[in-house]
C-alpha positions as CSV (number, residue, x, y, z in Angstrom):
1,X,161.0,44.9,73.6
2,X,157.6,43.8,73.7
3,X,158.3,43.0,77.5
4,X,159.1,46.1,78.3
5,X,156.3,47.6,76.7
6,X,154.3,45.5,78.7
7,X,155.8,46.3,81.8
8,X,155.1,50.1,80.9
9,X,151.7,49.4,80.3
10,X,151.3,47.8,83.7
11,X,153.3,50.9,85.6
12,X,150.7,53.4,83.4
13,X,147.8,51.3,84.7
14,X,148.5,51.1,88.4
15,X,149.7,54.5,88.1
16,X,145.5,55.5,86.8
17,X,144.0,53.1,89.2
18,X,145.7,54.9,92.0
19,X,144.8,58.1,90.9
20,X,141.7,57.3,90.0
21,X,141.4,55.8,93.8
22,X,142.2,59.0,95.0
23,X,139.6,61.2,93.2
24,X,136.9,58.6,94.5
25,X,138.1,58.9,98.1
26,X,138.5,62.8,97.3
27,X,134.4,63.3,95.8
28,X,133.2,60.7,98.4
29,X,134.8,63.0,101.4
30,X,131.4,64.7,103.3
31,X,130.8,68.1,102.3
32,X,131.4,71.0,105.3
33,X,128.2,71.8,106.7
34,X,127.5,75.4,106.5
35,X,127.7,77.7,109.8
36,X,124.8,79.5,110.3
37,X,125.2,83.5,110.2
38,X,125.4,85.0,114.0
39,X,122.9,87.6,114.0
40,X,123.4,91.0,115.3
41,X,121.0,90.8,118.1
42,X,119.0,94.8,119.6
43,X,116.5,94.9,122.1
44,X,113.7,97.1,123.2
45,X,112.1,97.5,126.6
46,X,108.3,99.1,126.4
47,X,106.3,100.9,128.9
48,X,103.3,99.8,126.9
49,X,102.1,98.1,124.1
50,X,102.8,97.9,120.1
51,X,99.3,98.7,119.6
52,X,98.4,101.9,121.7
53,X,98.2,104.6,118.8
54,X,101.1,106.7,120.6
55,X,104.6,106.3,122.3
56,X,105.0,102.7,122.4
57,X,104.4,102.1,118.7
58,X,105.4,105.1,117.7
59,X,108.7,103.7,119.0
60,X,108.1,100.4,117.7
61,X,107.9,101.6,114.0
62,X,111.6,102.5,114.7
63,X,112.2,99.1,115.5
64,X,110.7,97.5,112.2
65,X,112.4,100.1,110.2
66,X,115.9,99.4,111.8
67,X,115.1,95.5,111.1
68,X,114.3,96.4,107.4
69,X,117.3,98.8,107.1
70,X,119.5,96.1,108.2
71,X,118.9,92.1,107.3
72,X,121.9,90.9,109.8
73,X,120.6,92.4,112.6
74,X,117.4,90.6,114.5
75,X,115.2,92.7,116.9
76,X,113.2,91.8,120.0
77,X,111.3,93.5,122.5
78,X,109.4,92.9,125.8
79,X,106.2,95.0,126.3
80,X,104.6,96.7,129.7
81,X,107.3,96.9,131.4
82,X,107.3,98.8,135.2
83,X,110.1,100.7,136.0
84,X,112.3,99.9,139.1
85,X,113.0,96.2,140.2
86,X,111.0,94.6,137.1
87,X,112.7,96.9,134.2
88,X,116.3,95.7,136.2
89,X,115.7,92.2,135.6
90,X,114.1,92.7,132.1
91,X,117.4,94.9,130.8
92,X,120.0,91.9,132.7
93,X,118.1,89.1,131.0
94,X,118.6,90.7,127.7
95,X,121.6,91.5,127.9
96,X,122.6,87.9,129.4
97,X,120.8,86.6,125.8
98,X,123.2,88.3,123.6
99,X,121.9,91.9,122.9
100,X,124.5,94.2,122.0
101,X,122.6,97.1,122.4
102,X,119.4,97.4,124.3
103,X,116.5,100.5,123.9
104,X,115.1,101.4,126.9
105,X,112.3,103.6,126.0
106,X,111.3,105.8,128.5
107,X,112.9,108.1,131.3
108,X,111.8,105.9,134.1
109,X,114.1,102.9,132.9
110,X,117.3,105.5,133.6
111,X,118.2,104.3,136.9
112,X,117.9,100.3,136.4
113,X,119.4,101.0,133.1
114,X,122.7,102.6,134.6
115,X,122.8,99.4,137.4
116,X,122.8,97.1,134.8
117,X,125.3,98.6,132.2
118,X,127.7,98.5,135.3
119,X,127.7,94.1,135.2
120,X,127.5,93.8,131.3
121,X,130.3,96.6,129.9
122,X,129.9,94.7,126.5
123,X,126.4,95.9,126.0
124,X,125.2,99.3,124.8
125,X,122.1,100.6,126.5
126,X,120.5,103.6,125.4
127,X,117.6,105.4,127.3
128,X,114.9,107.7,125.8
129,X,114.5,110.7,127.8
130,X,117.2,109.0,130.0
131,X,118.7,111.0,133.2
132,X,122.3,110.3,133.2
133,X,124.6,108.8,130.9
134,X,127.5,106.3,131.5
135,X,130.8,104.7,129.4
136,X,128.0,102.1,128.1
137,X,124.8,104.2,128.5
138,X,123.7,106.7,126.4
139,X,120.3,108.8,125.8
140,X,118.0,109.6,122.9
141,X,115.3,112.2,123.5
142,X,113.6,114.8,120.7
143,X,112.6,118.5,121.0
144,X,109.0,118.2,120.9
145,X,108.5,121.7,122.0
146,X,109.1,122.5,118.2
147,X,106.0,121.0,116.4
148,X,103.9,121.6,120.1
149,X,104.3,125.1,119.0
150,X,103.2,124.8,115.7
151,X,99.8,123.0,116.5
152,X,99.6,125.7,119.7
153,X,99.7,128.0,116.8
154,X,96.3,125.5,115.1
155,X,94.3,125.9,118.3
156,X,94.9,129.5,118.8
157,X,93.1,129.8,115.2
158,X,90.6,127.8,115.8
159,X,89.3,128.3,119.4
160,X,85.7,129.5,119.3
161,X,85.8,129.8,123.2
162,X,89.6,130.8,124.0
163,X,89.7,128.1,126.5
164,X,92.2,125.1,125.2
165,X,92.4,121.6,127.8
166,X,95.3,120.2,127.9
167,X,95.8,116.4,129.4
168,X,99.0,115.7,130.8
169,X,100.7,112.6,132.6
170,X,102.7,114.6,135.6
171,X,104.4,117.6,135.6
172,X,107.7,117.0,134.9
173,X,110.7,119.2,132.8
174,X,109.8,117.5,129.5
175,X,105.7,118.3,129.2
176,X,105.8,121.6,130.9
177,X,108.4,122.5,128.2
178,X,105.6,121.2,125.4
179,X,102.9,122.7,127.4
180,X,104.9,126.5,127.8
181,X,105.8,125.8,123.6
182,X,101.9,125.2,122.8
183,X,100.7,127.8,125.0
184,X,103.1,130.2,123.2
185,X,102.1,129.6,120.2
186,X,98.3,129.9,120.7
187,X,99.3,132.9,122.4
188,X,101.1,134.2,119.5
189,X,97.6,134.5,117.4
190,X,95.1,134.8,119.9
191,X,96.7,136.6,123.2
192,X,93.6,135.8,125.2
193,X,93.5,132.1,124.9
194,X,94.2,130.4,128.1
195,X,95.6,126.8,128.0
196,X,93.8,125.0,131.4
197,X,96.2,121.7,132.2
198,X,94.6,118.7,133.6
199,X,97.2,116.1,135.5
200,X,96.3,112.0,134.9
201,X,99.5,110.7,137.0
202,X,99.2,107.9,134.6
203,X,101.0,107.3,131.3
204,X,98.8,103.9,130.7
205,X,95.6,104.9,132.4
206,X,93.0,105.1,129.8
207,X,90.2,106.0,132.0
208,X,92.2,108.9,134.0
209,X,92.2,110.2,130.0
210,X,88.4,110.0,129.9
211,X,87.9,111.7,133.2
212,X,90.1,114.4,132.3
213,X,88.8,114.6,129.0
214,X,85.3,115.0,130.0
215,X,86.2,117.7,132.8
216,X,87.8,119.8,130.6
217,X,84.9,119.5,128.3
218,X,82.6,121.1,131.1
219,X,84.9,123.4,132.1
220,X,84.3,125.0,128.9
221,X,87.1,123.9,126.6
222,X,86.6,123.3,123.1
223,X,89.6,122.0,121.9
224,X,91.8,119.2,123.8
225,X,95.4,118.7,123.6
226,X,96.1,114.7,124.4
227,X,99.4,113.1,125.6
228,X,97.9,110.0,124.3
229,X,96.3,109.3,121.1
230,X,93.5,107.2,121.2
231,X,90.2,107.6,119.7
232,X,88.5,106.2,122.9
233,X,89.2,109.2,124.8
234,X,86.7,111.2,121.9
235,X,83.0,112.5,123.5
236,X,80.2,110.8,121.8
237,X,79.0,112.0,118.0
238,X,76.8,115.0,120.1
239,X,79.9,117.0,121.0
240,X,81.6,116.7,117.7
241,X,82.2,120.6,118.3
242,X,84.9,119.8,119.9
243,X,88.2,118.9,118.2
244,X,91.7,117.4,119.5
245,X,95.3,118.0,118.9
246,X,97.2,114.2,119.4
247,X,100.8,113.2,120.3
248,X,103.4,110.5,119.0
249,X,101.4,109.3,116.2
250,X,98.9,110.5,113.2
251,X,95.4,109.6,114.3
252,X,93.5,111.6,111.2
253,X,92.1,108.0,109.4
254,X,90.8,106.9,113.1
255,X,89.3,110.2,113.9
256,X,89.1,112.5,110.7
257,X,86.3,114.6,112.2
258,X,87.9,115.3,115.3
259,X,91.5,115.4,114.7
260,X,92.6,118.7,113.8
261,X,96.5,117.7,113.9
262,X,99.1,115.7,115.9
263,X,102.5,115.5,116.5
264,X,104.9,112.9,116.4
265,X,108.0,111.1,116.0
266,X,110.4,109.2,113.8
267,X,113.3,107.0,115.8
268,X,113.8,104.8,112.8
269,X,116.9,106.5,111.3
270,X,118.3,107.6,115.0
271,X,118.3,103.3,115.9
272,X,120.1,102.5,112.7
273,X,123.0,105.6,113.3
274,X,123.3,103.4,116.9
275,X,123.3,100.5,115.8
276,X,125.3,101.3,113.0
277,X,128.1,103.2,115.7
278,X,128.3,100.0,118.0
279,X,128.7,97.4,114.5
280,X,131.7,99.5,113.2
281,X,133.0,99.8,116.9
282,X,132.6,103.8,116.5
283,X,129.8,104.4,119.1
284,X,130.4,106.3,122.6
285,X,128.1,108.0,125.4
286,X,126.1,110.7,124.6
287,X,123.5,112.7,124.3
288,X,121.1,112.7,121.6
289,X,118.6,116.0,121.4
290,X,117.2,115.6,117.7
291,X,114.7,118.7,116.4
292,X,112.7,119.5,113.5
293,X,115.2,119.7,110.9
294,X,116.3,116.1,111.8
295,X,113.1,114.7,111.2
296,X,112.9,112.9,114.9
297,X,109.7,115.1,115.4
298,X,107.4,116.7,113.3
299,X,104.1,117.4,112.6
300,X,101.2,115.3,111.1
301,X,99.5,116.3,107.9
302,X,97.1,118.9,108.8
303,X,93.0,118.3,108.9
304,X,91.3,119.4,106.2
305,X,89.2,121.5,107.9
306,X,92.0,123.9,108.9
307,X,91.6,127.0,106.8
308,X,94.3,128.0,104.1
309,X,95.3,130.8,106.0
310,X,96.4,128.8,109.3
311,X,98.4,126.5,106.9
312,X,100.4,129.1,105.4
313,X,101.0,130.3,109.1
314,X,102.1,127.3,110.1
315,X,104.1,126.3,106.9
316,X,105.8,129.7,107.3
317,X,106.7,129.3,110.9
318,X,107.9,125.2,110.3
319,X,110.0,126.9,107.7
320,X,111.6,128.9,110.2
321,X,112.5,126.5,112.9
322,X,114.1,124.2,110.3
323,X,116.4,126.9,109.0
324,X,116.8,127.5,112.7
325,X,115.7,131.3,112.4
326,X,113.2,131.0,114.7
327,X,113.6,130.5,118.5
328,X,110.5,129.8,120.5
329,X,111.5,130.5,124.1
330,X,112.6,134.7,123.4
331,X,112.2,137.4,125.8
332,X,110.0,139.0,126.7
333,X,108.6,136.3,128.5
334,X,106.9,136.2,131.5
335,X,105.3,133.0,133.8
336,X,102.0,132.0,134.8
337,X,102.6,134.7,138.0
338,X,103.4,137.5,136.1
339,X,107.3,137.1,137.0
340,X,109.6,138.3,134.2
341,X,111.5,135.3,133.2
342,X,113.4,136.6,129.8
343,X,113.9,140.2,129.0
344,X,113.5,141.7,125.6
345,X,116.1,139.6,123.5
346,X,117.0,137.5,125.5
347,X,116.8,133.3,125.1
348,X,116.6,129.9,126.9
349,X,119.9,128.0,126.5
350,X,119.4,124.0,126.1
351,X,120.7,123.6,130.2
352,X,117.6,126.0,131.1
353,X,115.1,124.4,129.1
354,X,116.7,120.7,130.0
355,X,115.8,121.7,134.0
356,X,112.5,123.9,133.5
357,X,110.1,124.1,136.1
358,X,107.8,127.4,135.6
359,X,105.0,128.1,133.2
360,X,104.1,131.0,131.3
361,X,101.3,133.0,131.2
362,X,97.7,131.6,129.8
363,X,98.9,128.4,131.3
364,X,95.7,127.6,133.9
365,X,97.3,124.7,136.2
366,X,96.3,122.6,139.5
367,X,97.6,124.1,142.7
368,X,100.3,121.7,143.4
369,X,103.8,122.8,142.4
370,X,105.2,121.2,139.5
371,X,106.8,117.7,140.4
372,X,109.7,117.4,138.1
373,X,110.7,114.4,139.2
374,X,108.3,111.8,138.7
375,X,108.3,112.3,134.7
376,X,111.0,110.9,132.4
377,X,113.5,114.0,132.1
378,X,115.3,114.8,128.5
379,X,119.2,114.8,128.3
């Protein structure tokens, strides 16, 4: 009995000792490394730099805020890039690293964009202000006629001399539809103002700015209307008379004397609904044409030194175009040549304001005919 006991005893042990062997060999088995998450990778192509107070960083803040919105995806972008042979290489090398979608963010990209899309099907580029649109190319652009109005409607106040400069790039469909929108509303409280147009042919030149800055100055203007906001552009401290209306980005803490308002943009949340498409596999081509009441544009705060009763204009007529009462482009309208372009009641559909090419009158341009194709062009 007491050797069989034994030989239990033994069995039991052997029985542990294995076991226990096994747990040891089980514990000292290496742990699995962990696989590092595989980012959702977004790119953006820049005509100009982070820094310049208007389009660029203007679209830039959409960037961060689509970074911030979104913790798996990782951004990148490339700055000062020209359009043509350099933007073609710049869009194919980023979509060679992994990009799934790629912001190109201005008009003149449309064309290398659309080569490009055709050799990487995978990718999703989208183009501001773009041309065309493809299976894998689509375009984002905003009505910035809307709040152009509305500040046309500041100047028209506030003109001691009825004569308004207005600095442009070139004259393409996009700022001669801002141009006609500012010009109408100025119009709309002082019918006499005239809104003179001086052409830069430059998006980036800082000193064509200046120059035309300083022309329209002597010309007799006493308010200027920028494409670009920068306070270096501004006359010295002695003509503090006269005041400016900026684009793409609130300049009242760099110039509060000058700076009677600005308009501007916010791409943030029109990124993330992209990004957002192309992640949950949802996204296709098309055309994106955001207004007022979508928040893509919008007006800046207003200067202090705008009186009480322009801000309730301008509240009242903001009010208008977000409940989409209000239509800028009605008839009657006539152009810069007297021609009757809208009769009573009539309106500009989106196709004729996507392809216009006249001004109306109190718009005071150069001689040369408007040159529609060297500026970006909106969907």
């Amino acid at each position: 009995m007491n050797k069989f006991r034994l030989a239990i005893g033994i069995v039991l042990l052997l029985t542990l000792t294995i076991a226990a062997a096994g747990c040891a060999r089980k514990m000292a088995s290496p742990a699995p490394v962990p696989q590092p998450v595989k980012m959702f990778k977004v790119a953006f192509v820049y005509t100009g730099t982070v820094n310049d107070k208007g389009w660029t960083q203007a679209q830039d803040q959409g960037r961060q805020y689509l970074e911030k919105l979104f913790p798996g995806v990782e951004t990148s972008y490339v700055e000062a890039v020209n359009p043509g042979n350099d933007a073609e290489l710049m869009l194919a090398e980023l979509a060679e690293k992994g990009n799934r979608v790629i912001f190109a963010t201005d008009g003149s990209y449309s064309d290398a964009a659309l080569k490009v899309a055709k050799r990487y099907p995978k990718t999703v580029f989208m183009v501001c202000s773009g041309a065309k649109t493809a299976p894998n190319v689509g375009v984002y652009a905003g009505r910035m006629y809307e709040p152009r109005y509305l500040a046309g409607l500041v100047a028209g106040k506030m003109t001691g001399q009825g004569l308004i400069g207005y600095v442009a790039a070139d004259p393409g469909t996009e700022e001669i539809r801002d141009i006609d929108a500012f010009t109408l509303g100025v119009q709309k409280v002082n019918p006499k103002a005239k809104v003179q147009v001086v052409w830069t042919h430059s998006r980036l030149g800082l000193q064509y700015e200046k120059d035309a800055v300083k022309s329209l100055i002597e010309d007799g203007a006493d308010i200027i209307v920028q494409q670009r906001d920068d306070p270096a552009v501004r006359p010295p401290a002695s003509e503090r008379a006269i005041h400016f209306i900026g684009s793409d980005g609130d300049l009242s803490r760099q110039a509060p004397l000058d700076d009677l308002v600005s308009t501007g943009w916010d791409w943030g949340p029109t990124f993330a609904a992209t990004v957002k498409a192309v992640q949950d596999g949802t996204w296709s081509s098309s055309q994106v044409w955001g207004d007022m009441s979508s928040h893509m544009v919008d007006l800046a705060p207003l200067n202090p030194i705008v009186p009480e009763d322009v801000r309730t204009l301008v509240e009242s007529q903001k009010k208008q175009l977000l409940q989409g009462i209000k239509d800028i482009f009605v008839g009657p309208l006539k152009d810069q040549h007297g021609v009757v372009r809208l009769k009573a009641g009539q309106r500009l559909t989106d196709s004729q304001l996507l392809n216009m090419d006249w001004f109306v009158a109190g718009v005071k341009t150069p001689p040369s005919p408007p040159a529609t194709n060297k500026s970006k062009s909106t969907p």
